[in-house]
N, C-alpha and C positions, 0 to 999 in steps of 0.2 A: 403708182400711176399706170393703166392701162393704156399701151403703146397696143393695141390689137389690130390688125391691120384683114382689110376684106380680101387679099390671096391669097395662097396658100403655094410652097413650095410643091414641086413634082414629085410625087411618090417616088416616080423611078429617076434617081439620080443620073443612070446612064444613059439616057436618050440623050441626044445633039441640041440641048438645051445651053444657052450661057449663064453658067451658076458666079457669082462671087463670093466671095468672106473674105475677112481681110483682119488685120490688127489696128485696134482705136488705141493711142497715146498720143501724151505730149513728153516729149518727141519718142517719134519712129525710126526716123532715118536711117540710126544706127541698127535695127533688127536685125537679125539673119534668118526670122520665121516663111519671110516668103522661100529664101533659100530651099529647105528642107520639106516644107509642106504642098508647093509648086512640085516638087519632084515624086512625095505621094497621090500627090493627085493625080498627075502624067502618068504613071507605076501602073495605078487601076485604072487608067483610061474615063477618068470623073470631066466630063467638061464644065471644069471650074479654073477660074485665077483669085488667086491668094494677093491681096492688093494690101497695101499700108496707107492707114485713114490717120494722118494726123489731125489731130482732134483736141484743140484748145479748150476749156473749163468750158465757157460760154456757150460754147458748139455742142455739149455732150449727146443734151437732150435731144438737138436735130437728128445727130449724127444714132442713134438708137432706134430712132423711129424710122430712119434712112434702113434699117434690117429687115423692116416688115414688107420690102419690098417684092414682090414676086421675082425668084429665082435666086434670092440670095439668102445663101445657109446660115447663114450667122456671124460671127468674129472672136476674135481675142481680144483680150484688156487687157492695158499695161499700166505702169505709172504716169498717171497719178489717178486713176477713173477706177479702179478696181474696189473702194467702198463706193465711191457718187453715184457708180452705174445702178446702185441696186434698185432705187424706188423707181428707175424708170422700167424693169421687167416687171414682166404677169408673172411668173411663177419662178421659184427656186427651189434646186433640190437641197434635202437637207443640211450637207455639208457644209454648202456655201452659207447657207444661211446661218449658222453657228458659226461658222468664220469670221464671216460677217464679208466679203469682199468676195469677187468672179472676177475671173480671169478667160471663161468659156460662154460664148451668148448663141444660142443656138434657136433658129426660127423654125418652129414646130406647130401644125394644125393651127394657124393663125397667131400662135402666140409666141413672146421670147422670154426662155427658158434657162436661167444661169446657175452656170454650176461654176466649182473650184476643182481645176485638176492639176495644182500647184501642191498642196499636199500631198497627193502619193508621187507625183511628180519628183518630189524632193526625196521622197525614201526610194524612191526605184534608185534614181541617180546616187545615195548615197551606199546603198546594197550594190550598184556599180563598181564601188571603189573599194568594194572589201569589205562592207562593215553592215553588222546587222546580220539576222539570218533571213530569208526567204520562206514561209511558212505554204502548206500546201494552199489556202486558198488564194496566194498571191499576196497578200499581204507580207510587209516588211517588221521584225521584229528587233528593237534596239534596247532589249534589255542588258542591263546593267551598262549601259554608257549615259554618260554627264555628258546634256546641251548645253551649252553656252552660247544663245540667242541674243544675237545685235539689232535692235531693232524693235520699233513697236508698230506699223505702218501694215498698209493691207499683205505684203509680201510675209513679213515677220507672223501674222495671224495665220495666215494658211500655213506657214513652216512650227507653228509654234501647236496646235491642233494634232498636226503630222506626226511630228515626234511624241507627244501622248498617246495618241492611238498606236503608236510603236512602243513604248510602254518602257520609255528610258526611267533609270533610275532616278532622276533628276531634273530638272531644270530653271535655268536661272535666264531671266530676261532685263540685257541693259537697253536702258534706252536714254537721254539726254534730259527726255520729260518725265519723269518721275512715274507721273500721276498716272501716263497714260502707259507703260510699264507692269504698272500696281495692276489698273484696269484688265491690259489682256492677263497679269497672269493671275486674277481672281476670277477671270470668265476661263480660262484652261482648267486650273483645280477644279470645278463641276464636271469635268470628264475625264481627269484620273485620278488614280490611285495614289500617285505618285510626288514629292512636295514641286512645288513650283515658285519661286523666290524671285524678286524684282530688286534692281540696280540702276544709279541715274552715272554712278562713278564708276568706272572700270576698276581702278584702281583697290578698290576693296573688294574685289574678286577673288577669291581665295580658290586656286585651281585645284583640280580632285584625277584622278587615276581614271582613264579610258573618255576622256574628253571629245566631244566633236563641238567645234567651235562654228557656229554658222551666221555669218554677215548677210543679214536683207536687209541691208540697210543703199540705197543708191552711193555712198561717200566712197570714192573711186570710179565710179563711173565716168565722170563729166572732170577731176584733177586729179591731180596726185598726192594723192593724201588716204592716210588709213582710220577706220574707227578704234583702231587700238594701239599703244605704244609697245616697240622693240620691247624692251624692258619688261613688259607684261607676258608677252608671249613667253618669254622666257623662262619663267614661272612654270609651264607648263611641262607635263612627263613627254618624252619621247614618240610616244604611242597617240600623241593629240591627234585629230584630225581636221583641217581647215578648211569648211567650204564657204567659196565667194561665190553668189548667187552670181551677181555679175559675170556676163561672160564675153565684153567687151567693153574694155581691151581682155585681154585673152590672162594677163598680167597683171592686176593688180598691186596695188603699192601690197596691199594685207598678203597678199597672198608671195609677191617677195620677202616680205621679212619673214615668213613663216618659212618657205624653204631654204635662206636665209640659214636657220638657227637649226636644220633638222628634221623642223618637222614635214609632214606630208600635207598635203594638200591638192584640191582641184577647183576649178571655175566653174560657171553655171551654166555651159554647155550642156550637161547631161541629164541636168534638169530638164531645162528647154525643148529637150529629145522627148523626152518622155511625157512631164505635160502636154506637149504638140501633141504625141500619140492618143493623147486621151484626149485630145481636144476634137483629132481627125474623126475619130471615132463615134464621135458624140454628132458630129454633121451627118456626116456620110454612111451612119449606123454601119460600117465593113473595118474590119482589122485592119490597122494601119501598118505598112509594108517596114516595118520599121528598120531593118538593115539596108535598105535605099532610101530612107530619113536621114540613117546615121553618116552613111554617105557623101550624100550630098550637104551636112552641115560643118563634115571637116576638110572638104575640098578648100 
């Protein structure tokens, strides 16, 4: 569907214009995106506010065509709009489209234009913590480490994409629905090298040497509860690595029992950093300040 709208953004971002972008979910509330991207913006002196669009299913459509309005750069997408949003932009770049889901909507020469920068988003933030090497053109390399992907859902797709293009030795995809499981990891195997295996039971997970275990799955977000049991983790060599997308609460149930038993682990704050940055970037075409992002997200 062509959302094309007859303004056109300001060339020049820095004149005393009032810019918006904001984040589209149901629910926003809990974000910490305006935190950190409000303080980029302030940083280069952008006259823009970072606003939160709660945005209920029925609302989507409004609320996208609500972008084409003059002055306003674009947005984030979050759960649960990150595939819906798709048939309502004019263009997307490649990634996202193989992804299949956007998380960045950006209003350009009349048109919105979505990308994914949940993917490298994920390997910046997991080359953060130690793991992976950094190759010169920026890209993250995860050879020889075993994924173990919770999740089949638009977050799981961009994260499941990522780590093949990082070109791990492996990867296995549970999810509850089998089917749709199967799905993403028969559309990943077109773009590695590498096997890619799907799971609806945890339980017959047979864990492997240099594991990163990563939850996109929301279960911890909204109770307390994990997508995997004590018992399971257990199973696992020393050297496991646990990342919980979620990064509020700060503490998930998954992410206690992993430190719990040993192993390491982090939250999806450093994701969130880094996405954001490529998000920044993507509006305001200028390098996003990103040590007064980092900043201002763990005040």
């Amino acid at each position: 569907m062509n959302t094309r709208s007859q303004t056109r953004v300001p060339a020049r971002i820095g004149n005393r214009v009032s810019l918006r972008v904001g984040l589209i979910g149901d629910p926003v509330a809990h974000s910490f995106s305006p935190r950190f991207q409000q303080a980029a913006l302030d940083q280069l002196g952008i006259p823009a506010r970072y606003e939160l669009w709660h945005t209920p299913a029925d609302q989507l459509l409004e609320r996208v065509r609500s972008l084409c309005e003059e002055h306003c750069l674009g947005a984030n997408v979050t759960i649960p709009h990150k595939e819906a949003v798709l048939p309502f932009l004019d263009k997307l770049d490649p990634l996202a489209e193989r992804i299949g889901a956007v998380n960045t909507i950006v209003h350009r020469d009349d048109y919105l234009h979505g990308y994914n920068t949940d993917a490298l988003g994920l390997l910046r933030a997991l080359h953060e913590q130690g793991l992976g090497e950094l190759l010169p053109d920026d890209s993250v390399s995860l050879e020889g480490y075993t994924a173990v992907l919770l999740g089949a859902g638009g977050a799981a797709r961009a994260a499941a994409f990522g780590l093949a293009s990082a070109g791990v030795e492996q990867m296995i995809i549970i999810n509850r629905h089998l089917e749709r499981a199967q799905l993403l990891a028969t559309e990943v195997q077109q773009f590695s090298e590498q096997p890619v295996f799907s799971l609806s039971d945890p339980s017959f997970l047979i864990p492997h040497p240099r594991s990163i275990i990563i939850n996109a799955t929301s279960l911890g977000m909204h109770e307390d509860a994990s997508p995997l049991p004590t018992e399971l983790l257990e199973r696992f060599d020393p050297d496991t690595f646990v990342y919980d997308m979620i990064y509020n609460p700060s503490q998930t149930r998954l992410l206690c029992q992993a430190l719990a038993i040993g192993l390491q682990g982090a939250n999806g704050l450093s994701m969130l950093l880094h996405q954001g940055a490529l998000s920044f970037t993507y509006w305001t075409g200028r390098p996003a300040p990103l040590d007064v992002m980092r900043s201002a997200l763990v005040l």
